[in-house]
TIDREN-400160 format. One record per residue (C-alpha): residue number from 1; residue in one letter; chain; x, y, z. Coordinates in nm, 2 decimals. Example, Ala and Ser with C-alpha at 12.3 -4.5 7.8 and 13.67 -1.06 7.14 Angstrom:
BEGIN
  nr rest kette   east  north     up
   1    A     A   1.23  -0.45   0.78
   2    S     A   1.37  -0.11   0.71
//
This chain:
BEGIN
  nr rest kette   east  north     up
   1    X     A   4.12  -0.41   6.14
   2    X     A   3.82  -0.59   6.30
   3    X     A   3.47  -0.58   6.09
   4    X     A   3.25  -0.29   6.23
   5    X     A   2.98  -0.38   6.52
   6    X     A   2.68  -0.52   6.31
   7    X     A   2.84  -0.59   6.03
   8    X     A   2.85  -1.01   5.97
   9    X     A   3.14  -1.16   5.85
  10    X     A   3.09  -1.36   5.49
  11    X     A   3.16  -1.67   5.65
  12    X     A   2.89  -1.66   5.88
  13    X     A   2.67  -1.62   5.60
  14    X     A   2.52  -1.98   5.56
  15    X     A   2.45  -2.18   5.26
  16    X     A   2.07  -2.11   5.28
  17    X     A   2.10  -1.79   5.20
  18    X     A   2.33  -1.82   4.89
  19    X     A   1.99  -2.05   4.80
  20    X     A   1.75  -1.78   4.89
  21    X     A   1.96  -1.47   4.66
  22    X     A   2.01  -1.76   4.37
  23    X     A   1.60  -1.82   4.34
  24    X     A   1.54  -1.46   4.34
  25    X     A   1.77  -1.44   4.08
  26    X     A   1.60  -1.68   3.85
  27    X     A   1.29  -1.56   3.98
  28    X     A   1.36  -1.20   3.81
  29    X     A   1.13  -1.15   3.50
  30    X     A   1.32  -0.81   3.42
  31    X     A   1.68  -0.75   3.32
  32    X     A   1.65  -0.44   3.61
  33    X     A   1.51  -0.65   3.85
  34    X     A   1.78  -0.95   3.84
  35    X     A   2.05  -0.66   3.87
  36    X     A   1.84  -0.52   4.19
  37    X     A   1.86  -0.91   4.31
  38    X     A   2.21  -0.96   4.25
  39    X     A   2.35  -0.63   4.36
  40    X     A   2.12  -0.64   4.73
  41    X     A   2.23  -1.05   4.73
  42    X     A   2.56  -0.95   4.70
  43    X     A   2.56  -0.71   5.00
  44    X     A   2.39  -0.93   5.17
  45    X     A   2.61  -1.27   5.15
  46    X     A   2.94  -1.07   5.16
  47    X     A   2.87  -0.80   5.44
  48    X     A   3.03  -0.55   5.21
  49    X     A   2.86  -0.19   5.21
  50    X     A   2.82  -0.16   4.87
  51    X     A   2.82  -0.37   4.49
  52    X     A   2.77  -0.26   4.15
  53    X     A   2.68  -0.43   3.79
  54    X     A   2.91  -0.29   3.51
  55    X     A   2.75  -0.40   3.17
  56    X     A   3.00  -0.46   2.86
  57    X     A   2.92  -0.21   2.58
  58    X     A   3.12  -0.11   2.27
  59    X     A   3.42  -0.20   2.43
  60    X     A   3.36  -0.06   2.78
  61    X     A   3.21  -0.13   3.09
  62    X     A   2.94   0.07   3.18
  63    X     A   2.80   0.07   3.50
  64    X     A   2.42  -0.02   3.53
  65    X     A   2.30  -0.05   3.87
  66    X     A   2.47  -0.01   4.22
  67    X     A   2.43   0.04   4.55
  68    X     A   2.59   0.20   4.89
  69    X     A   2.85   0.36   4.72
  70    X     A   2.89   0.73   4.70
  71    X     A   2.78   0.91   4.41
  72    X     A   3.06   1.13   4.31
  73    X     A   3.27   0.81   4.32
  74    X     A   3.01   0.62   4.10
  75    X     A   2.98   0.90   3.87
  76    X     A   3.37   0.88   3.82
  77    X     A   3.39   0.51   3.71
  78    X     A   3.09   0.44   3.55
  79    X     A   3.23   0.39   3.27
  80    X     A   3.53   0.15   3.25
  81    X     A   3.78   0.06   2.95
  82    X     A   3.83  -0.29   2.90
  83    X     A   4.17  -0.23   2.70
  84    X     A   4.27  -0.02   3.06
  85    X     A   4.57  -0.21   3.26
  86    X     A   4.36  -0.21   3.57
  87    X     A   4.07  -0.36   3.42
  88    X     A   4.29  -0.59   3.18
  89    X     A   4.44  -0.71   3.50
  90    X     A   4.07  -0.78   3.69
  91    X     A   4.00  -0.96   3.37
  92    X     A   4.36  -1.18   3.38
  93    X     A   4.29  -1.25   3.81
  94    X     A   4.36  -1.58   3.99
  95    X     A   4.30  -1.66   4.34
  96    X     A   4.33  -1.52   4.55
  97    X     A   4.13  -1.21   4.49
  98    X     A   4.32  -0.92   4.40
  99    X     A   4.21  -0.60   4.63
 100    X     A   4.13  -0.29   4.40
 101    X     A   4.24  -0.01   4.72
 102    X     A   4.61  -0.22   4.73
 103    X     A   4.63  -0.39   4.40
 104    X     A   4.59  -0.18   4.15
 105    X     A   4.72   0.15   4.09
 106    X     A   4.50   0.37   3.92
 107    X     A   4.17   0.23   4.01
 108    X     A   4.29   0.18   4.44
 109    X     A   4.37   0.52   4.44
 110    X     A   4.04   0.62   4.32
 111    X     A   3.87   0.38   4.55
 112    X     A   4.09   0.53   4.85
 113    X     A   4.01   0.95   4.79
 114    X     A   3.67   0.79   4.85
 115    X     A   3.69   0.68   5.14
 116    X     A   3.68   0.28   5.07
 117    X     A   3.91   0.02   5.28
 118    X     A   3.88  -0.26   5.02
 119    X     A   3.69  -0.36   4.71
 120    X     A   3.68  -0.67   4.46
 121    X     A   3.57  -0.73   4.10
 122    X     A   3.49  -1.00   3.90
 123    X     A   3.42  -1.13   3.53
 124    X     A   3.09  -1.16   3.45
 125    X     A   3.20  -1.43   3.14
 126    X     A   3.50  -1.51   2.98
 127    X     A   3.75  -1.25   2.88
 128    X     A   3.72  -1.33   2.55
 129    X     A   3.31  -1.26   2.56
 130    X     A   3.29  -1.11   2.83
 131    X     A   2.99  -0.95   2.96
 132    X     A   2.99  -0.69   3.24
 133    X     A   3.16  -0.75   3.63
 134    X     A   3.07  -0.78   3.95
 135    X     A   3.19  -0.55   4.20
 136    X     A   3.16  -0.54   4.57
 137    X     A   3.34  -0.27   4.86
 138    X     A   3.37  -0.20   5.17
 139    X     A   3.42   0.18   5.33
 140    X     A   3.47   0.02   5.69
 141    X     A   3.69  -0.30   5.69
 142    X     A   3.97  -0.40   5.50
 143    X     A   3.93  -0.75   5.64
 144    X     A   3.71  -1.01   5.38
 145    X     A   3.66  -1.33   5.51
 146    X     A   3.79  -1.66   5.33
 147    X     A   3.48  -1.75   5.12
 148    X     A   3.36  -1.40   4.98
 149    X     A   3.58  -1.55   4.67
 150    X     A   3.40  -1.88   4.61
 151    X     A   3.02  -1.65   4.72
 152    X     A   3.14  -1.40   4.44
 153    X     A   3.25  -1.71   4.18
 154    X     A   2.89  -1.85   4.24
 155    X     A   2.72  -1.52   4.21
 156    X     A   2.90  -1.38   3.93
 157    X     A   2.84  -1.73   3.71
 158    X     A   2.44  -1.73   3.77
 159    X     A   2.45  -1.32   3.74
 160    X     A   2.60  -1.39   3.37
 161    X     A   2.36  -1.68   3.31
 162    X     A   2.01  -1.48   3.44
 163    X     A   2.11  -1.14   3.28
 164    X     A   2.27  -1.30   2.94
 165    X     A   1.88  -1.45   2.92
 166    X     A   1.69  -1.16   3.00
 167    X     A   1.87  -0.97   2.79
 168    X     A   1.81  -1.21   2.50
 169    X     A   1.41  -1.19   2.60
 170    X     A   1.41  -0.85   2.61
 171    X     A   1.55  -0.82   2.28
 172    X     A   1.33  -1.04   2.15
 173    X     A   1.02  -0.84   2.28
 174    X     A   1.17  -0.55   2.19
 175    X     A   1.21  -0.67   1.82
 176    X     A   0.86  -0.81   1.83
 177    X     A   0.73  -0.48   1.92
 178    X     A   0.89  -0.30   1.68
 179    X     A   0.79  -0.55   1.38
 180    X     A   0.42  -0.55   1.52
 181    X     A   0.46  -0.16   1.57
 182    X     A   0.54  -0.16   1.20
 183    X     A   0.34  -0.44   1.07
 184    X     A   0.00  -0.31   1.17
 185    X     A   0.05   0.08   1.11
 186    X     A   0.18   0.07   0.76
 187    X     A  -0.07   0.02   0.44
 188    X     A   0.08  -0.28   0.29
 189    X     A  -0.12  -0.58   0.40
 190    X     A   0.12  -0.82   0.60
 191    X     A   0.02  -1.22   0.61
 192    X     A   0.13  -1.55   0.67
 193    X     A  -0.07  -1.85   0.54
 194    X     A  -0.04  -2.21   0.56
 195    X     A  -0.02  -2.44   0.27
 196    X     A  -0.10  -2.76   0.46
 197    X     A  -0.41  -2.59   0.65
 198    X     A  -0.48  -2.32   0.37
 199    X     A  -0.55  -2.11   0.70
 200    X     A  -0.43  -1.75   0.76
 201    X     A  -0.17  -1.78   1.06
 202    X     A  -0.14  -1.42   1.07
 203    X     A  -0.28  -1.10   0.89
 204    X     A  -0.19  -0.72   1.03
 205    X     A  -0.52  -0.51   1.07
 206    X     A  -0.45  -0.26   0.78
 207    X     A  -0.64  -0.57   0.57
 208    X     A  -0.97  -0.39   0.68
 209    X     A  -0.88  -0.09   0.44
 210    X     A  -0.84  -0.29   0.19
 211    X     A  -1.10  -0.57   0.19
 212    X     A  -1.32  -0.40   0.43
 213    X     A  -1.30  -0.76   0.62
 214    X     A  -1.18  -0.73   0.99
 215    X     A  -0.86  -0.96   1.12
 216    X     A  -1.08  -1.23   1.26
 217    X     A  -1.30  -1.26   0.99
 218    X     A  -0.99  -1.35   0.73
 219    X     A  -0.84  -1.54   0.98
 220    X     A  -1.13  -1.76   0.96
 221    X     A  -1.18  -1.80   0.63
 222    X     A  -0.94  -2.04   0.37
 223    X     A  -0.70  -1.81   0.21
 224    X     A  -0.85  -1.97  -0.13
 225    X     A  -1.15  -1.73  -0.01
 226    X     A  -0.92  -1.44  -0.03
 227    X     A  -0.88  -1.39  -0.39
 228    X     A  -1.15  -1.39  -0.72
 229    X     A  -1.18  -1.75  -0.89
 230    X     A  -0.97  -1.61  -1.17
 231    X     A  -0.69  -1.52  -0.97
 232    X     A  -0.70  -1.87  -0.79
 233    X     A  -0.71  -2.09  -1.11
 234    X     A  -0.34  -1.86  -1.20
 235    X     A  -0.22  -1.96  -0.83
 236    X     A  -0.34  -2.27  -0.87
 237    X     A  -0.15  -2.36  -1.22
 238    X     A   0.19  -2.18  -1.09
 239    X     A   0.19  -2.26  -0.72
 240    X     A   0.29  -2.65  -0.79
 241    X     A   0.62  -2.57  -0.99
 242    X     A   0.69  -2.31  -0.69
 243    X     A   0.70  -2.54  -0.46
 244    X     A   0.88  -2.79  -0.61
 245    X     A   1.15  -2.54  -0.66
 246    X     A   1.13  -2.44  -0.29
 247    X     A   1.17  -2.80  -0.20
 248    X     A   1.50  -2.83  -0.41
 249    X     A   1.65  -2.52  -0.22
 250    X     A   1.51  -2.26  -0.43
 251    X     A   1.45  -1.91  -0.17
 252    X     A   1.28  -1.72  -0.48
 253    X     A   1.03  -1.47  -0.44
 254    X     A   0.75  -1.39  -0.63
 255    X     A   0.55  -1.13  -0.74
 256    X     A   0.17  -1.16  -0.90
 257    X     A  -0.09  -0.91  -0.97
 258    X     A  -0.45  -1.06  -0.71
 259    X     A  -0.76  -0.97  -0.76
 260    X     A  -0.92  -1.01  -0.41
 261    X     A  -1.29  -0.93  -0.30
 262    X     A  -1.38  -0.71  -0.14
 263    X     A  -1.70  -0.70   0.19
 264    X     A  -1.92  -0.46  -0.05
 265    X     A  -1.91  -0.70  -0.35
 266    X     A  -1.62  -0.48  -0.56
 267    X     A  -1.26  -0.60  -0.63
 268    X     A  -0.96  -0.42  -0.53
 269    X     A  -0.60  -0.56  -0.69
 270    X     A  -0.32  -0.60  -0.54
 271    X     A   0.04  -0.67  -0.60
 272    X     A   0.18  -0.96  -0.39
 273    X     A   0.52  -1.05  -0.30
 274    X     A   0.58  -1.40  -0.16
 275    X     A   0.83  -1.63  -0.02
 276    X     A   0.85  -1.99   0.11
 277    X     A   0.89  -2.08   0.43
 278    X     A   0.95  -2.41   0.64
 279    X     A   0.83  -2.47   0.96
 280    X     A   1.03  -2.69   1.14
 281    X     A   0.79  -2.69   1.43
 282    X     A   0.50  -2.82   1.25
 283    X     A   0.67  -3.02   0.88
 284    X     A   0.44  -2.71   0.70
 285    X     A   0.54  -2.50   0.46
 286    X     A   0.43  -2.11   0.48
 287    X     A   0.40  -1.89   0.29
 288    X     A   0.50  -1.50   0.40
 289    X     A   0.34  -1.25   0.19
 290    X     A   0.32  -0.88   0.19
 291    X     A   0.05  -0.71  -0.08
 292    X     A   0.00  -0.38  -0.17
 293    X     A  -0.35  -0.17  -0.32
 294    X     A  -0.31  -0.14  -0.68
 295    X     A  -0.61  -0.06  -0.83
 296    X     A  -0.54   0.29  -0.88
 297    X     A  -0.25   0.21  -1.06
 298    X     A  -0.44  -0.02  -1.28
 299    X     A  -0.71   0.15  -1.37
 300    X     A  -0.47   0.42  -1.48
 301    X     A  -0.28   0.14  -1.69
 302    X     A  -0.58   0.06  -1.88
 303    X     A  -0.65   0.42  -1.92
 304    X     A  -0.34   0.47  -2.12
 305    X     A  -0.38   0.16  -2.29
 306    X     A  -0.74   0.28  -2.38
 307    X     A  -0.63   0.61  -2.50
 308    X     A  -0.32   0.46  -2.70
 309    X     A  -0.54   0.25  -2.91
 310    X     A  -0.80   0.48  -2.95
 311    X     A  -0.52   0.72  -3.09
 312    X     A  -0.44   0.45  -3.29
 313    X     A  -0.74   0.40  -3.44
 314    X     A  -0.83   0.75  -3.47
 315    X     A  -0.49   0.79  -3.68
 316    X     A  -0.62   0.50  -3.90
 317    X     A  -0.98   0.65  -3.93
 318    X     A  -0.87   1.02  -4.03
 319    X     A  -0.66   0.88  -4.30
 320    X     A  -0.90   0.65  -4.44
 321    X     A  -1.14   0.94  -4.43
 322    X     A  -0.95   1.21  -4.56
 323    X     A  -0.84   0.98  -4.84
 324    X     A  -1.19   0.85  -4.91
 325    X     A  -1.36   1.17  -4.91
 326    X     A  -1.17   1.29  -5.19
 327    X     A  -1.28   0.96  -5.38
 328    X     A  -1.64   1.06  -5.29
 329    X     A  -1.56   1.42  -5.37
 330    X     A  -1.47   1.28  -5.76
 331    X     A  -1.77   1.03  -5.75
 332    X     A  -1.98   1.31  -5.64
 333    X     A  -1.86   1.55  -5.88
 334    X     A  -1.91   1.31  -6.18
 335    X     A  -2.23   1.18  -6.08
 336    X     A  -2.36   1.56  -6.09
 337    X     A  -2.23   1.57  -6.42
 338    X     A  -2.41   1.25  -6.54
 339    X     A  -2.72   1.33  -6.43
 340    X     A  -2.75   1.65  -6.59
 341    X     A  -2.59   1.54  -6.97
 342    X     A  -2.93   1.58  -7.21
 343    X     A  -2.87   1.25  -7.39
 344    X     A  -2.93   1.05  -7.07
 345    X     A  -3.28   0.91  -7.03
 346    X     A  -3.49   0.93  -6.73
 347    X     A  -3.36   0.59  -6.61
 348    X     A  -3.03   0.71  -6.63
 349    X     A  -3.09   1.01  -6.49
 350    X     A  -3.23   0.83  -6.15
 351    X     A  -2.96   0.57  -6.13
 352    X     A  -2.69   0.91  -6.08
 353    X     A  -2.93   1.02  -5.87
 354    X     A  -2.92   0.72  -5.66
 355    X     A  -2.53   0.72  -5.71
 356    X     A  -2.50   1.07  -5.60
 357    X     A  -2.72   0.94  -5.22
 358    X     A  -2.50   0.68  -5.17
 359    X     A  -2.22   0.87  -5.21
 360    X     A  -2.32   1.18  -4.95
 361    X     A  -2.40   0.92  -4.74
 362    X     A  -2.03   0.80  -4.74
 363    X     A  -1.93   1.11  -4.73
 364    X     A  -2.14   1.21  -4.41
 365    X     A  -1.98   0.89  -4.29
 366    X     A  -1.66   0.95  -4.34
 367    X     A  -1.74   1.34  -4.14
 368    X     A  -1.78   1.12  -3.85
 369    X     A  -1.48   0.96  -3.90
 370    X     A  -1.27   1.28  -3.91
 371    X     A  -1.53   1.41  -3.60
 372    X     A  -1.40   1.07  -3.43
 373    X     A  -1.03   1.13  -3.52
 374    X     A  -1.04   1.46  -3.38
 375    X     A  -0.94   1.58  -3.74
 376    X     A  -1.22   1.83  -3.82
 377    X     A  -1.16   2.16  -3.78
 378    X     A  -1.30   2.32  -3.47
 379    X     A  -1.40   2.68  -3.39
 380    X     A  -1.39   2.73  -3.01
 381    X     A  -1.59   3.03  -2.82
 382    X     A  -1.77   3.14  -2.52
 383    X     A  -2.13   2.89  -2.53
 384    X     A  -2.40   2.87  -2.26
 385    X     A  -2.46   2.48  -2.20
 386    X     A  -2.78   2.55  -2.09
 387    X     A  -2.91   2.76  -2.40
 388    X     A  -2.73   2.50  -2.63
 389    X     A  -2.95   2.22  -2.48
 390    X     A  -3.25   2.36  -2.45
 391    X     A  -3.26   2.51  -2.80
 392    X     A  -3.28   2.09  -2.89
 393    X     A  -3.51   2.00  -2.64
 394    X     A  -3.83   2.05  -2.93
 395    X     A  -3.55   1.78  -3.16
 396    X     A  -3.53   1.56  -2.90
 397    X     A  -3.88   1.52  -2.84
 398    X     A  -3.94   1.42  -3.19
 399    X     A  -3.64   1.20  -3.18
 400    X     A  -3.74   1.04  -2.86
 401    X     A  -4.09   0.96  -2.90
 402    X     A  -4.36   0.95  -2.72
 403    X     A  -4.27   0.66  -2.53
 404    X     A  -3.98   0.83  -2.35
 405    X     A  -4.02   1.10  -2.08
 406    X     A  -3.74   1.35  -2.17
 407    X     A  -3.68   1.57  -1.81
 408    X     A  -3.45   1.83  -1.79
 409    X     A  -3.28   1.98  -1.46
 410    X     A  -3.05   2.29  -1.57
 411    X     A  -2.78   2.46  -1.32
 412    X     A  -2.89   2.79  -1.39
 413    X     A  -2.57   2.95  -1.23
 414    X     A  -2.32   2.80  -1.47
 415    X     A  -2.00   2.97  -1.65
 416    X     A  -2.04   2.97  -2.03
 417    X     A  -1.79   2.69  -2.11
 418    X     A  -1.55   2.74  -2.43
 419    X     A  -1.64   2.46  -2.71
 420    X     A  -1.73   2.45  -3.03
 421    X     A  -2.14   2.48  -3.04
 422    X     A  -2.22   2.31  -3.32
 423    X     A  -2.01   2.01  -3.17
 424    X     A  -2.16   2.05  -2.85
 425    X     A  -2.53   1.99  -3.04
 426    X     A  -2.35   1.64  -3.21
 427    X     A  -2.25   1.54  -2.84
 428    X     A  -2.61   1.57  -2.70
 429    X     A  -2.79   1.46  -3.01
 430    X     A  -2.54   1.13  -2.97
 431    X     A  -2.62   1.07  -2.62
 432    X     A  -2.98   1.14  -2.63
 433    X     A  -3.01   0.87  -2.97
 434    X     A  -2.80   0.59  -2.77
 435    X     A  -3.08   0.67  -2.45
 436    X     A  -3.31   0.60  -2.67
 437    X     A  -3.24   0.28  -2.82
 438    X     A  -3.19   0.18  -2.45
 439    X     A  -3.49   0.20  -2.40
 440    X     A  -3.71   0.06  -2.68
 441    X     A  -3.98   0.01  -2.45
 442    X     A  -4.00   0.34  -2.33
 443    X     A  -3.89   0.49  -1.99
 444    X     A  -3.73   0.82  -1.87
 445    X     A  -3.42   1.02  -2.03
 446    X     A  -3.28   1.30  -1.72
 447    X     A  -3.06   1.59  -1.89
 448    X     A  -2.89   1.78  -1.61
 449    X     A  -2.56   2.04  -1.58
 450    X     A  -2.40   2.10  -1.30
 451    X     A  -2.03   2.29  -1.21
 452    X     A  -1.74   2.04  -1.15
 453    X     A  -1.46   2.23  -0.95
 454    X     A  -1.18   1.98  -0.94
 455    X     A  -1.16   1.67  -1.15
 456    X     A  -1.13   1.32  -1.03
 457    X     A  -0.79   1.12  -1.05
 458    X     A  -0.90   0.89  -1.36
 459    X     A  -0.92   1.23  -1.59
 460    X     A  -0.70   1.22  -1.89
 461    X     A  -0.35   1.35  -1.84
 462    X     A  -0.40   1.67  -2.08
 463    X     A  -0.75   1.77  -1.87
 464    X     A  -0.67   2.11  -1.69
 465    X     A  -0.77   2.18  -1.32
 466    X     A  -1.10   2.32  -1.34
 467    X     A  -1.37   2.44  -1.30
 468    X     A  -1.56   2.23  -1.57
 469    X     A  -1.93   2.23  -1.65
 470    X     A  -2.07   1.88  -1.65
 471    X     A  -2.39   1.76  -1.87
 472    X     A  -2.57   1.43  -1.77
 473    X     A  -2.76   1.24  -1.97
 474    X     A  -2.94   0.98  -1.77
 475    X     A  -3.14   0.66  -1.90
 476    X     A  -3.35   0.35  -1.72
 477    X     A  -3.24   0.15  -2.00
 478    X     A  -3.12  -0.22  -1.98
 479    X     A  -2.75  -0.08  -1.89
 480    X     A  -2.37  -0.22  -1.99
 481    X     A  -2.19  -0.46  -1.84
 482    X     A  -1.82  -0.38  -1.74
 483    X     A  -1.67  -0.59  -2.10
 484    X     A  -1.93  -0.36  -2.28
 485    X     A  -1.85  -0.06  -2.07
 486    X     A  -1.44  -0.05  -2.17
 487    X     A  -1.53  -0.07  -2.57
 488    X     A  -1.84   0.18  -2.60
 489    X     A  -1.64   0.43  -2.73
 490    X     A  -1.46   0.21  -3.02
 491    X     A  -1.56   0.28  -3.34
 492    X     A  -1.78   0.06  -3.50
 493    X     A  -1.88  -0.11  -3.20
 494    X     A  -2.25  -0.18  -3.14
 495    X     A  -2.47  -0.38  -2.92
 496    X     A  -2.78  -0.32  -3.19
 497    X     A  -2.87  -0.54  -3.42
 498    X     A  -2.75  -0.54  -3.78
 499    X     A  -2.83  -0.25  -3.94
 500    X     A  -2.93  -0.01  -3.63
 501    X     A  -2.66   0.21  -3.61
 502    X     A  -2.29   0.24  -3.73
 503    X     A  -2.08   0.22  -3.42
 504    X     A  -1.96   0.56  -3.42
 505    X     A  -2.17   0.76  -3.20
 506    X     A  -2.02   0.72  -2.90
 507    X     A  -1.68   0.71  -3.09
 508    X     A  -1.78   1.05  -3.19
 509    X     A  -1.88   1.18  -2.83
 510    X     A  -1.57   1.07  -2.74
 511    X     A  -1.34   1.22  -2.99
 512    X     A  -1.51   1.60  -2.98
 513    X     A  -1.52   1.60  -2.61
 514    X     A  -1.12   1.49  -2.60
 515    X     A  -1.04   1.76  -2.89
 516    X     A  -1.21   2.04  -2.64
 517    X     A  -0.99   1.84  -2.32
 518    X     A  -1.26   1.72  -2.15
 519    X     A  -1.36   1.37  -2.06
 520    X     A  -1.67   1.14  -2.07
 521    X     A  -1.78   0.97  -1.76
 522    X     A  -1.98   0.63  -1.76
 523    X     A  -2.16   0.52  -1.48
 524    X     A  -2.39   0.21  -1.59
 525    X     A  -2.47  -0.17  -1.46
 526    X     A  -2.75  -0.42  -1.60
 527    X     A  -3.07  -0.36  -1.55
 528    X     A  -2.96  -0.04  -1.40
 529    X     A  -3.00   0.20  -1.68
 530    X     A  -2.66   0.41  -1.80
 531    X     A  -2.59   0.78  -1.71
 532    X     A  -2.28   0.97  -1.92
 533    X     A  -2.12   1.26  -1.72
 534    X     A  -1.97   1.49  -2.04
 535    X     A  -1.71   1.79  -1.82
 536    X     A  -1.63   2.05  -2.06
 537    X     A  -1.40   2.35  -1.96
 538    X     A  -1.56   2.66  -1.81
 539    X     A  -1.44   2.99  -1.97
 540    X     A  -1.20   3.17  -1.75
//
């Protein structure tokens, strides 16, 4: 039958026009917008009422965009199986065209209950990788004119073309938003450098939480700047066999522990994992690195080391002092005798005198050993910080001197904590003495308590959860340094000169505060002065 009044034949379609719907194909920045082009170009060159874009999709075709056909009829075959003989048959087509409404049997009488006189589809790709069809019909004519073939051939080879590309840029977007999406919202720091330029190429943001630094600021500095001289000179001695590996086909990657600084001044470790990579672009190789906040984890490390060898050496310390004592015990014991046997002169008599000094001198010695070791027996009960401090506040002065201002700032609504009071007076007595040689030019010693409800996360392991009452003991002495800071509470190590003190009065602190599971605190820097934080359990 003729073509309906206003409808244009295909053939009267000139070649301009094929030009026109080809350039706003290409033109399409969108994978929907080059299926709106092709489908209204299609109804356009062909005169047909209607077209429709199947996609290909785990092994159907699924229809993506269409227009002029009726929806019930659109809802029925939007989704096609490619293994289905009609479709297998679409796929196998030669000219001319094979006519879906006549052709085929499942599919024309589909397209005839609704309503349509004559529909075509074509591959969109090979039938071996093939991507979606293109499908045009008519509810008015049957009659197609002689070139709505070669129109469809054209449009359905630059349809595969423009949509095969969008598709691949969209995908690429897409995966570029998820990998930023998850490069800049997760903790790890996220970097690529280059070796040639020792620039940062790229850093995600979450490198202001850990070096306080924002993403332009590192990406202006050399990466050298990025990490402490120490850990430089170790990237600097391993980097060179690294690469020489790379270069001989190596894909290795590598982990090392960097310490990197920080805005404030402070450090913060991290644990980096890198890999090689060659830029063909450019001849440089990169270097793709992810690194991860570790400090924490260190600081806990060293803890445990800390504790292990000062169990060690408490171990060692008890059982020389247990063993020795009962030598001084003997020495002691015969020296008493000595001195009072009648037959012994007076010189005599003073040299077991002088023998029996030494030796309770050893033995008060070896006392702190055992107080060090936690070996010495201990009687725990209900004891008022405040009243145990301030009953040695007269002993202190006279220890101090009149150089030092001794202040004191009790919490006067403290529990009672649960300790042993008589080791509680060694711990202040020990704190107060180390102030004081601090300070050999005078200054001012701060005693303070205060209630602690939860501790911190570097306490020891058998600390309990609280509450704990806290005593301060506060100097404006010369202060540590960080080396002297981790050994203070060694035994028998001592900043003072030869002969000033044995080394075991922090040792001491250290091992009674431990025995009643608390912990010591040290807060000190040159020229600083040194405060020590002792938390004691509070009495339920």
């Amino acid at each position: 039958s003729p073509p309906m009044s206003g409808v244009q034949p295909p053939n009267s379609r000139p070649p301009e026009a094929l030009r026109h719907t080809l350039v706003a194909l290409h033109r399409a920045t969108t994978f929907s917008a080059a299926l709106d082009a092709i489908v209204t170009g299609t109804i356009q060159l062909t005169g047909m009422d209607c077209c429709g874009i199947y996609v290909a999709e785990d092994g159907a075709a699924h229809l993506r965009h269409y227009h002029g056909a009726p929806a019930a009829f659109a809802a029925k075959v939007s989704r096609l199986g490619l293994q289905d003989p009609d479709v297998q048959a679409l796929l196998r087509q030669t000219e001319p065209l094979l006519n879906l409404v006549t052709d085929l049997p499942e599919l024309g009488s589909l397209c005839a209950a609704h309503g349509f006189r004559r529909a075509h589809a074509l591959p969109l790709g090979s039938p071996d990788k093939l991507f979606g069809l293109l499908t045009v019909g008519s509810l008015h004519t049957s009659h197609a004119g002689e070139s709505i073939g070669e129109i469809l051939r054209v449009l359905a080879v630059e349809a595969e073309l423009v949509l095969q590309r969008l598709r691949a840029e969209e995908a690429l977007r897409e995966s570029e938003h998820r990998y930023r999406l998850l490069a800049e919202n997760v903790s790890d720091v996220i970097w690529i450098a280059d070796l040639n330029t020792s620039r940062f190429l790229y850093i995600s943001p979450s490198v202001q939480r850990l070096r306080g630094f924002s993403v332009d600021e590192v990406l202006a500095e050399n990466w050298a700047q990025a990490i402490t001289p120490e850990s430089l000179e170790h990237i600097s001695r391993v980097l060179p066999e690294r690469l020489a590996l790379f270069r001989r086909g190596h894909q290795t990657a590598y982990v090392d522990e960097i310490a990197q600084p920080r805005k404030d001044g402070t450090v913060v470790w991290t644990e980096t994992v890198t890999r090689f990579h060659l830029n063909e672009a450019t001849g440089h190789v990169e270097v793709y690195g992810v690194s991860r906040d570790i400090t924490e984890r260190r600081q806990m490390e060293e803890q445990l080391r800390q504790a292990q060898k000062m169990e060690a050496v408490g171990r060692l310390a008890g059982g020389v002092a247990h063993d020795f004592n009962n030598i001084l015990g003997a020495v002691l014991m015969q020296a008493s005798l000595l001195e009072e046997n009648p037959s012994l002169d007076e010189d005599a008599r003073r040299d077991a005198r002088e023998i029996q000094e030494n030796a309770q001198r050893a033995a008060n010695l070896t006392r702190q050993l055992l107080l060090f070791s936690r070996q010495s027996p201990i009687e725990i009960r209900c004891v008022n910080l405040n009243d145990t401090v301030a009953h040695l506040l007269r002993m202190l002065r006279r220890i101090l001197g009149e150089h030092i201002q001794l202040r004191w700032d009790p919490d006067e609504s403290l529990p009672p904590v649960l300790a042993d009071s008589g080791m509680v007076d060694q711990v202040v007595l020990n704190l107060c003495v180390n102030a004081r040689d601090a300070m050999p030019r005078g200054g001012i010693l701060s005693l303070a308590t205060h209630l602690t409800t939860e501790p911190p996360t570097t306490v020891p392991v058998d600390a309990g959860p609280g509450p704990y009452v806290a005593l301060s003991v506060s100097d404006t002495g010369h202060g540590m340094d960080e080396q002297t800071r981790r050994r203070i509470f060694e035994p028998f190590f001592t900043t003072k000169q030869h002969g000033r003190g044995t080394g075991l009065g922090l040792a001491i602190v250290h091992g009674i505060v431990r025995q009643h599971h608390g912990w010591v605190e040290v807060d000190s820097s040159p020229g600083r002065g040194s405060t020590f934080r002792v938390h004691f359990p509070a009495a339920s």
